[in-house]
C-alpha positions in Angstrom: -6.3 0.7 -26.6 -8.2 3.5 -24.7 -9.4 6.1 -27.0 -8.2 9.5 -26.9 -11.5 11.3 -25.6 -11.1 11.1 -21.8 -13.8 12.5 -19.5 -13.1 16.6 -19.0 -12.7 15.8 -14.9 -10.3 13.4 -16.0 -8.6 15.3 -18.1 -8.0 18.3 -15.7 -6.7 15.6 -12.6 -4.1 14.3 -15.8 -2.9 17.9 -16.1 -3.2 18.7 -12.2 -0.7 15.9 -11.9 1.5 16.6 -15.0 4.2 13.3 -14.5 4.8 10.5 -11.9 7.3 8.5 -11.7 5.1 5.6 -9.9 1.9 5.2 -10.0 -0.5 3.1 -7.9 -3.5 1.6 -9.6 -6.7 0.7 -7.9 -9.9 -0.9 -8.8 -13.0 -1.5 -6.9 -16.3 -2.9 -7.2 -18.0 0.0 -5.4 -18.2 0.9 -1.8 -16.6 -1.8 0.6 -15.6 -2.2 3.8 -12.3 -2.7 2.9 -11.4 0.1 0.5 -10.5 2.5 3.5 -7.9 0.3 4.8 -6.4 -0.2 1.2 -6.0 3.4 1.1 -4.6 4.3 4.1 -1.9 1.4 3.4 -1.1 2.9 -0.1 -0.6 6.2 1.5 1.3 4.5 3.9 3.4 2.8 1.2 4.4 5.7 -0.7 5.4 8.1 2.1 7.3 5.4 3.7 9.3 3.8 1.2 9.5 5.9 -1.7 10.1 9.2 -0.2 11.0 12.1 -2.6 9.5 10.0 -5.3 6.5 11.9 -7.6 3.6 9.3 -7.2 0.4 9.7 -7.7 -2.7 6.9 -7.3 -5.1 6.1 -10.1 -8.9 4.5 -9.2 -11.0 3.4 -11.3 -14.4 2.5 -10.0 -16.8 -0.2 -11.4 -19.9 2.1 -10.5 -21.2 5.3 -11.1 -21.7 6.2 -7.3 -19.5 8.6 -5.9 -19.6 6.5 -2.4 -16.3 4.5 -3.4 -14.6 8.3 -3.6 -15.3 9.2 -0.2 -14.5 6.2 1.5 -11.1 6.0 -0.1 -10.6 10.0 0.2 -9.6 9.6 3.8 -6.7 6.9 3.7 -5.2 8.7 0.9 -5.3 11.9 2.4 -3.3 14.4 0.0 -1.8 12.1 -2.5 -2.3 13.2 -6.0 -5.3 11.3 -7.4 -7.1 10.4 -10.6 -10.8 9.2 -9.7 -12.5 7.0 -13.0 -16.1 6.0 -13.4 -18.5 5.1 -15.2 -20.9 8.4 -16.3 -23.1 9.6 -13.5 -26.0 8.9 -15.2 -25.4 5.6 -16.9 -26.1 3.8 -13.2 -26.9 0.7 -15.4 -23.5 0.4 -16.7 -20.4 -1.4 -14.9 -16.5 -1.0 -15.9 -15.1 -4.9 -16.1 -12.1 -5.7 -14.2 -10.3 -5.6 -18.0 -11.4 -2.2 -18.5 -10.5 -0.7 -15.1 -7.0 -2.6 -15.2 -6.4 -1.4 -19.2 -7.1 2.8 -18.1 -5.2 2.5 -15.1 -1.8 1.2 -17.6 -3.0 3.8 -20.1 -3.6 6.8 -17.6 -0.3 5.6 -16.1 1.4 5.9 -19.3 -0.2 9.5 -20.2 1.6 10.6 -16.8 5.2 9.3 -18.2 5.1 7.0 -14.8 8.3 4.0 -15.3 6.1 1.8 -12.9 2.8 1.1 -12.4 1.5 -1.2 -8.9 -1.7 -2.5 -9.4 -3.6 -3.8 -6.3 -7.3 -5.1 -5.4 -9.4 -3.0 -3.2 -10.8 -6.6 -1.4 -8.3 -7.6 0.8 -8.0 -6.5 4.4 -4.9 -7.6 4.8 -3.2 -5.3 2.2 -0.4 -3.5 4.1 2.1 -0.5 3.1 4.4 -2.9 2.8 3.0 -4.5 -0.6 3.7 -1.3 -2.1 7.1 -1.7 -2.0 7.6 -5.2 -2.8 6.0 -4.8 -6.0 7.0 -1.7 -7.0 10.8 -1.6 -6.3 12.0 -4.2 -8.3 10.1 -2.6 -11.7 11.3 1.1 -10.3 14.6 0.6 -9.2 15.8 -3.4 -10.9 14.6 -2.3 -14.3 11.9 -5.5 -14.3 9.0 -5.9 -16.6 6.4 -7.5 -14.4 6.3 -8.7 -11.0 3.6 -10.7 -9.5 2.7 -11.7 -6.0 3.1 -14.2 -4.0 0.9 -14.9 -1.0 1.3 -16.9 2.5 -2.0 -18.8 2.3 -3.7 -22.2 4.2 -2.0 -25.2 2.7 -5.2 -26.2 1.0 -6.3 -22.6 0.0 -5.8 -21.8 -3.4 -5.9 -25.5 -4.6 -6.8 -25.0 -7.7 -4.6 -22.7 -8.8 -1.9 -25.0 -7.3 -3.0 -28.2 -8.9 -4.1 -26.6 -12.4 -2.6 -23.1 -13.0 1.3 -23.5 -11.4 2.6 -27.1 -13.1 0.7 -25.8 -16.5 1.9 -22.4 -16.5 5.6 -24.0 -15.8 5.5 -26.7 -18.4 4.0 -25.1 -21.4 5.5 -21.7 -20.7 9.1 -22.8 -18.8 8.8 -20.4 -15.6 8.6 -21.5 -12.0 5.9 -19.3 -10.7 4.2 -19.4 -7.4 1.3 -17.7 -8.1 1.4 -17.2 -12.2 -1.9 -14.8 -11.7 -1.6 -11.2 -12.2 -4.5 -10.3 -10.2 -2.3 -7.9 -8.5 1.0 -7.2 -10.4 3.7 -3.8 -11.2 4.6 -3.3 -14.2 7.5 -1.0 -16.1 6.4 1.8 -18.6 7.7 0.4 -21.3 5.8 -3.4 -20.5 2.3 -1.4 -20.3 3.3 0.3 -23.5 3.5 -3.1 -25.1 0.7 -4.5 -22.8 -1.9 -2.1 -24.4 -1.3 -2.8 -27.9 -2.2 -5.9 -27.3 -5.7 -7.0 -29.1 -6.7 -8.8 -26.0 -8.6 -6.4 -23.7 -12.0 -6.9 -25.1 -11.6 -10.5 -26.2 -13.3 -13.2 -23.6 -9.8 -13.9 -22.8 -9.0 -10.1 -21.5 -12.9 -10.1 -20.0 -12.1 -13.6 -18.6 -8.5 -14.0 -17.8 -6.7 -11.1 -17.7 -4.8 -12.4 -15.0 -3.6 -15.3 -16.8 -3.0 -13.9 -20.0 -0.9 -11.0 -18.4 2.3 -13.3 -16.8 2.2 -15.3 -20.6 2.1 -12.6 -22.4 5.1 -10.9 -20.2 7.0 -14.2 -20.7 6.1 -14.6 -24.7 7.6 -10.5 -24.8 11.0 -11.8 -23.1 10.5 -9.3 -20.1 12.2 -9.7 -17.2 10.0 -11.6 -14.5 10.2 -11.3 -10.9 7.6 -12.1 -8.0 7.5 -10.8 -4.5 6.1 -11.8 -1.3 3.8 -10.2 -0.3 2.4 -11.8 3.0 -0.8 -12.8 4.2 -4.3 -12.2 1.3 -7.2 -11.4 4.0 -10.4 -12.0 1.2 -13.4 -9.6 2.4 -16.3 -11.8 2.9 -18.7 -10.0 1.2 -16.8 -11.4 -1.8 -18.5 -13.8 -4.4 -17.6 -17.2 -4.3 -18.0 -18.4 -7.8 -19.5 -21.7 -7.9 -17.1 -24.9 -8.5 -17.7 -25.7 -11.8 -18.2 -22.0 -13.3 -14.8 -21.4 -11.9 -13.0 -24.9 -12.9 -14.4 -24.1 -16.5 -13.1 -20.4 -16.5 -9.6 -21.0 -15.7 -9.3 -24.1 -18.0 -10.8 -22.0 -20.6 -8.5 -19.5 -19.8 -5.7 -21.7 -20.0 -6.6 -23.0 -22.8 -7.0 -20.0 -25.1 -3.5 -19.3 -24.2 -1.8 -22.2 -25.3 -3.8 -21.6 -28.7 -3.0 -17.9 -28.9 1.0 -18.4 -27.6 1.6 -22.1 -29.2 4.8 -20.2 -30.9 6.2 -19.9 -27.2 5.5 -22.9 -25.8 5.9 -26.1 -28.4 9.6 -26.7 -28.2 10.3 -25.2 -24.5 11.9 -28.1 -22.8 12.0 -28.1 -18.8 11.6 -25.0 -16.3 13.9 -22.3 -14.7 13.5 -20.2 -11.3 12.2 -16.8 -11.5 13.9 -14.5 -9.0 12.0 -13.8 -5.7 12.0 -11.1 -3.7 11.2 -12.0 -0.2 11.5 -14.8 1.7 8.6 -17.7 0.5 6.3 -18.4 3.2 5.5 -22.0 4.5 1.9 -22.3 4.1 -0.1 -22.3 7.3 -2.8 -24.9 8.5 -6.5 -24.6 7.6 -8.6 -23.8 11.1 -11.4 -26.0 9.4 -11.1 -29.4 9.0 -11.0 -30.2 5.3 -13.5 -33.1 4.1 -11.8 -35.4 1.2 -14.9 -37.7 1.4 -17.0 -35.0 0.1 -14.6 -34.1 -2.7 -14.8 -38.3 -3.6 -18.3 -37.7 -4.1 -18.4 -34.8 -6.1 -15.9 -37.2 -8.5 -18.3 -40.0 -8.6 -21.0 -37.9 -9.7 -19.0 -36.8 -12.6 -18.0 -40.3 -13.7 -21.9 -41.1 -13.6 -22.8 -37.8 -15.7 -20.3 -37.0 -17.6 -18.7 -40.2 -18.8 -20.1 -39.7 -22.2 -18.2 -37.0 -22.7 -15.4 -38.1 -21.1 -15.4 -40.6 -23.4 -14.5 -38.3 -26.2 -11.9 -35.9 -24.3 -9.8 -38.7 -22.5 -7.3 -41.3 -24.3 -8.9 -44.5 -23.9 -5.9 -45.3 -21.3 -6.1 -42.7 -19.4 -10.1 -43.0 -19.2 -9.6 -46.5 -17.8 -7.3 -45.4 -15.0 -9.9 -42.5 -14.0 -12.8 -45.2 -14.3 -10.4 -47.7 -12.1 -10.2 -44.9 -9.3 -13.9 -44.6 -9.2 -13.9 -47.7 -7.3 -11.3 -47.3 -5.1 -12.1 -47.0 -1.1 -11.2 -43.4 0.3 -7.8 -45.4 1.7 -7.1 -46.1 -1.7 -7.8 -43.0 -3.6 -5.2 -41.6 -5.4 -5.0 -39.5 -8.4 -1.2 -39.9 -9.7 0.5 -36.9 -10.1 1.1 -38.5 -14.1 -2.2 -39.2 -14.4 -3.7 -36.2 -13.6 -1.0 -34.0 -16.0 -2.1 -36.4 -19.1 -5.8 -35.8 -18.0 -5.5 -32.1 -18.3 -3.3 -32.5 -21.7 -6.5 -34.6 -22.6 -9.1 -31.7 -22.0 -6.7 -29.0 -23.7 -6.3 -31.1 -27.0 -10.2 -32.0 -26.8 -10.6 -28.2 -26.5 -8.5 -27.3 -29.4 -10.3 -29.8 -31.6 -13.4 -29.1 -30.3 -14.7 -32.6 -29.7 -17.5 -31.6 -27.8 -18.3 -27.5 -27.0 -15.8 -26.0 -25.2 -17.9 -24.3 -22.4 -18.4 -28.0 -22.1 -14.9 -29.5 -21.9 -13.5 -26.6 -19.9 -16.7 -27.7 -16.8 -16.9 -31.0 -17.5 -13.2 -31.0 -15.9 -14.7 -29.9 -12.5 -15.2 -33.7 -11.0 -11.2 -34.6 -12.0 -10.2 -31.7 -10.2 -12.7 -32.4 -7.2 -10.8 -36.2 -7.5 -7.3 -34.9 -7.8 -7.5 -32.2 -5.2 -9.1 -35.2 -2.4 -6.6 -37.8 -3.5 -3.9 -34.7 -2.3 -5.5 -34.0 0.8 -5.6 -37.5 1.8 -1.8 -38.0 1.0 -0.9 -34.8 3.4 -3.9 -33.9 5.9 -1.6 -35.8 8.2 1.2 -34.3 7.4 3.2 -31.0 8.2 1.8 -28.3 6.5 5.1 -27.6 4.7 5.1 -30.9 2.8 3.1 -28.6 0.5 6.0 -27.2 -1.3 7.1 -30.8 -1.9 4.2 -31.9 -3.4 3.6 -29.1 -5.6 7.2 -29.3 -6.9 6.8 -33.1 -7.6 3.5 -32.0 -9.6 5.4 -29.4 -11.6 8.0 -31.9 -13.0 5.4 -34.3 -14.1 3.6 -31.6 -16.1 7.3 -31.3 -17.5 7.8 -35.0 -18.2 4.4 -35.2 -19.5 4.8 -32.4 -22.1 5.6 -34.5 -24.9 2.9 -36.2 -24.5 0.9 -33.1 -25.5 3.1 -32.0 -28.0 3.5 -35.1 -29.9 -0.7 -35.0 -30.1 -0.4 -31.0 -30.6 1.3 -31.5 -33.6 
């Protein structure tokens, strides 16, 4: 947790302030071109919907620069505020996303608030509206966490789709639409428990906070809700992590929970609903023509370079069937639903034995995924985009089915 010793400035804005009930969290990277936006709508937010309500907003900076402060002065106009940064002087030195998220639950905490709304400052299409769907159910329904859920392309977010969503539900027993926690609320007492957690400065909290946040909520027994939230508008000027750092990292991710929550997950049988607030979206079709060909290639590679190591992560079985699909036509291609479950059970036992290094196993999944996510787009690019939610729910019970599979190895 936080130490006590809290910069003097923040220490008189803490007193300033005195108590909220909710609190709204922000990080940024810096200046942006959307941070003004983002705080005009959580202005918006608060005046609209929770009227007579003692709020107050918390943002934490990444960089020392006082230019993030006067962009987002003007859309937050007179709302109590709590600006953190890194020292003026230490320009060298960046606050992680883990840091910035762990003093906005502990700040939130010092002002007695029952719920704290975390949001992103890089999406345009943040609306006052978000503020509400996140933060009612925790202030006024008593739940522990909520996450979002987004309207998105139907081919947008597919690895979170194919990887994070039927994993999360097997292991872990929770239908989740989007199991990240990238923007989240949270109740008083689940930050309380949150920061005595010996996470935040682990890879995992530097890592995958947003992953370890929903498991550890579940592990805890709080009560779980997700809202929708509408359409994420990404700013462009955002990184795009490359394919294979990013394949690695959530698999890693991933992976480190099932080691740290095995307790939770090794006799949890099936899934259940999670209550949603808000009406699901339909997904919505991608402007740009998606190119499954490419994606075939990209697989092909990887059985040429990495079969060695595939070699030592896959069951010999399960090898031969990812082999057999290498020389399929592109009318042929597909990566079974069963297949690809086992395949990921594969890499998550490899990693826990640690067959080969585990920076390794974690990347050296990218080409499957590249496999899997063409053999779906060929099944549905002809398709309404609402088949979607089909498809993903047909993935999630084979995860399920597949689970003893894992376990029977795990053990």
């Amino acid at each position: 947790m936080i130490a006590a010793t809290l910069p003097e400035e923040v220490k008189a804005d803490l007193e300033r302030i005195g108590a909220a009930e909710l609190i709204v969290g922000l990080a940024t990277d810096g200046p942006s071109p959307t941070v003004p936006a983002v705080g005009a709508a959580i202005r918006a937010g608060l005046e609209t919907h929770f009227p007579g309500h003692a709020v107050a907003v918390i943002h934490v900076d990444s960089a020392a620069s006082a230019e993030t402060v006067a962009q987002l002065t003007p859309g937050l106009g007179d709302l109590r505020t709590v600006h953190v940064r890194p020292p003026h002087h230490s320009t060298d030195v960046e606050l992680e996303r883990s840091e910035a998220v762990e003093r906005i639950l502990d700040l939130g905490r010092r002002l007695e608030a029952r719920a704290i709304v975390v949001l992103n400052s890089d999406s345009a299409g943040t609306t006052a509206d978000w503020v509400q769907a996140l933060g009612e159910p925790v202030l006024k329904e008593g739940y522990g966490l909520v996450l979002p859920i987004y309207q998105r392309n139907r081919y947008e977010g597919t690895l979170t789709q194919t990887v994070v969503v039927p994993f999360v539900r097997a292991l872990f027993g929770r239908q989740l639409v989007h199991p990240l926690a990238g923007e989240f609320a949270c109740s008083g007492d689940a930050a309380d428990f949150l920061l005595k957690q010996d996470v935040w400065s682990t890879d995992l909290g530097r890592h995958g906070l947003e992953f370890w946040l929903p498991v550890a909520a579940i592990e805890r027994g709080l009560p779980l809700g997700q809202a929708v939230l509408g359409r994420r508008i990404v700013s462009p000027q955002r990184h795009l992590e490359p394919l294979g750092h990013a394949v690695g990292r959530v698999a890693s991710a991933l992976f480190s929970l099932a080691e740290r929550f095995e307790t939770a997950w090794l006799d949890v049988r099936g899934s259940e609903a999670v209550r949603t607030f808000g009406a699901p979206p339909e997904p919505l079709m991608e402007s740009a023509a998606i190119d499954p060909e490419r994606m075939q290639v990209g697989f092909r590679q990887g059985v040429r370079d990495l079969l060695p190591i595939w070699e030592r992560i896959l069951a010999p079985e399960n090898l031969g069937d990812v082999l057999a699909l290498g020389e399929r036509s592109p009318e042929g291609f597909r990566f079974r639903d069963r297949l690809w479950a086992r395949v990921v059970y594969d890499f998550l036992l490899a990693y826990r034995t640690r067959v080969v290094y585990r920076s390794h196993a974690a990347q050296a999944l990218a080409p499957l995924y590249l496999g899997r996510a063409a053999s779906l787009v060929l099944q549905t690019r002809h398709r309404p985009a609402s088949v979607m939610t089909q498809t993903a729910e047909r993935l999630g019970r084979a995860f399920e089915e597949e689970k003893p599979y894992l376990v029977d190895r795990w053990r």
